[in-house]
C-alpha positions as a printed Julia matrix, in Angstrom:
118×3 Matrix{Float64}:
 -21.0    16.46    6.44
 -22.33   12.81    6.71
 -22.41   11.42   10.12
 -20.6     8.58    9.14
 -17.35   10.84    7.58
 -17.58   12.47   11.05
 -17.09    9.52   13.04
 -14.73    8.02   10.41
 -12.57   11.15   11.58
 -12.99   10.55   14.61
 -12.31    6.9    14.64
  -8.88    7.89   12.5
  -7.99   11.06   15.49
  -8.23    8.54   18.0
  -5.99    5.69   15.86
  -3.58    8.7    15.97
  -3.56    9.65   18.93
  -3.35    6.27   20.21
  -0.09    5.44   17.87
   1.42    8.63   18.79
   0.2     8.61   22.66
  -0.29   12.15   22.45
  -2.45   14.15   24.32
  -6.7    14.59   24.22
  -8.15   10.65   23.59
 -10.77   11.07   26.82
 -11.82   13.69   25.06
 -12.09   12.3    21.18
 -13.47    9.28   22.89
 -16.1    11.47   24.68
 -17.2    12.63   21.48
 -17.76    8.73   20.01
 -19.83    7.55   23.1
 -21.88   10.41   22.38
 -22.1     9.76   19.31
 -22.69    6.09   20.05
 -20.03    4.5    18.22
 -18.52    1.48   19.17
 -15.08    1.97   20.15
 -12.31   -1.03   20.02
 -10.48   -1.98   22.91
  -7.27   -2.69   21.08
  -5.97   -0.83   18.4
  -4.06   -3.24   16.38
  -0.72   -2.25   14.9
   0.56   -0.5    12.19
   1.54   -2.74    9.48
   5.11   -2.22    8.41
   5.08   -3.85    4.95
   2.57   -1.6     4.62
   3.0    -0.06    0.76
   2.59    3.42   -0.42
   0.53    4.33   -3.53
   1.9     3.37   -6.62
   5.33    2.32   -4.94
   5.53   -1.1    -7.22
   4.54    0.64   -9.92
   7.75    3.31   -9.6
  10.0     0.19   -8.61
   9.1    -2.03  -11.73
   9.07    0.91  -14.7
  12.32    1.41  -13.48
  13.62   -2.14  -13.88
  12.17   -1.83  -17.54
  14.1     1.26  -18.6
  17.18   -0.38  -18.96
  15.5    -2.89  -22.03
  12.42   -5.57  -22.27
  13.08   -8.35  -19.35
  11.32  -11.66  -18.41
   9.77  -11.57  -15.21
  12.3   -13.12  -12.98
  14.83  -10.55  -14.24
  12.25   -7.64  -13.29
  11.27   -9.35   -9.93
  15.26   -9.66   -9.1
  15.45   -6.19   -9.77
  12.34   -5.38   -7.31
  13.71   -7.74   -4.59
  16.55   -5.43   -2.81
  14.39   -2.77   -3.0
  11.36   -4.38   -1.27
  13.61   -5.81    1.77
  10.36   -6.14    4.16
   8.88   -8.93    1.59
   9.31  -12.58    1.21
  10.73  -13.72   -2.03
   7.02  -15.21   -2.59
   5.29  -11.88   -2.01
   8.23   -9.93   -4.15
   6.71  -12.54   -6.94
   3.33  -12.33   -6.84
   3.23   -8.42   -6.26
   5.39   -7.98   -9.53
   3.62  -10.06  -11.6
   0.42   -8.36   -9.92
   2.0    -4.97  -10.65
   3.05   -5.86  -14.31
  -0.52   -7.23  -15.48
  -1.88   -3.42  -14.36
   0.63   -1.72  -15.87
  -0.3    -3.71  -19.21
  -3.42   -2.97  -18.4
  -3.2     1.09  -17.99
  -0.84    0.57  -21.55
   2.46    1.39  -19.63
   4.03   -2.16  -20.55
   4.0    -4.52  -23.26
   4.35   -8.18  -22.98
   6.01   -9.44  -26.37
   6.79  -13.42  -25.86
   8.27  -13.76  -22.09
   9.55  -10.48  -22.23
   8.08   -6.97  -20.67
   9.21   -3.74  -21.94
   7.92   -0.15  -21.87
   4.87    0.33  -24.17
   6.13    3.1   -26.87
């Protein structure tokens, strides 16, 4: 194992242990000063808008079964169910989202509308 995936894991122990104040840090820390990595003093938050692989992706096929839609139609669609995001960022991650999908062949843009690729 590469020394750097070994403090990597130990870096991500002590982020866990930290967020869940459980039990052992002195100890995990131990190992990085021995190691000689630099440890943080504060361990920033978890982000809670924080989205989960391919989340968008699930959120925006399923606006398109219903029929092709124009992008403000597919983004209304995404809104409720992305509560944690600005209008703005519901926008620009759909849009963001759709291009991929057209991308990876999933979607089709014909004139203003997206639909499922066949």
């Amino acid at each position: 194992m590469l020394d750097k995936s070994i403090d990597g894991a130990l870096l991500a122990l002590r982020k866990q242990i930290i967020r869940g104040d459980e039990a052992g840090l002195e100890h995990v820390e131990a190992l990085l000063r021995a190691r000689g990595v630099f440890l943080p003093r504060v361990m920033p938050a978890k982000r809670i808008d924080a989205a989960r692989r391919g989340h968008m992706s699930l959120i925006v096929l399923a606006a398109l079964r219903g029929g092709p839609k124009a992008a403000s139609e597919v983004t209304a669609y995404v809104a409720p169910r992305r509560p944690e995001l600005t209008q703005e960022a519901v926008k620009q991650r759909t849009s963001q989202c759709l291009t991929k999908l057209k991308m990876r062949g999933l979607v089709v843009l014909e004139g203003r509308l997206w639909g499922l690729a066949q």
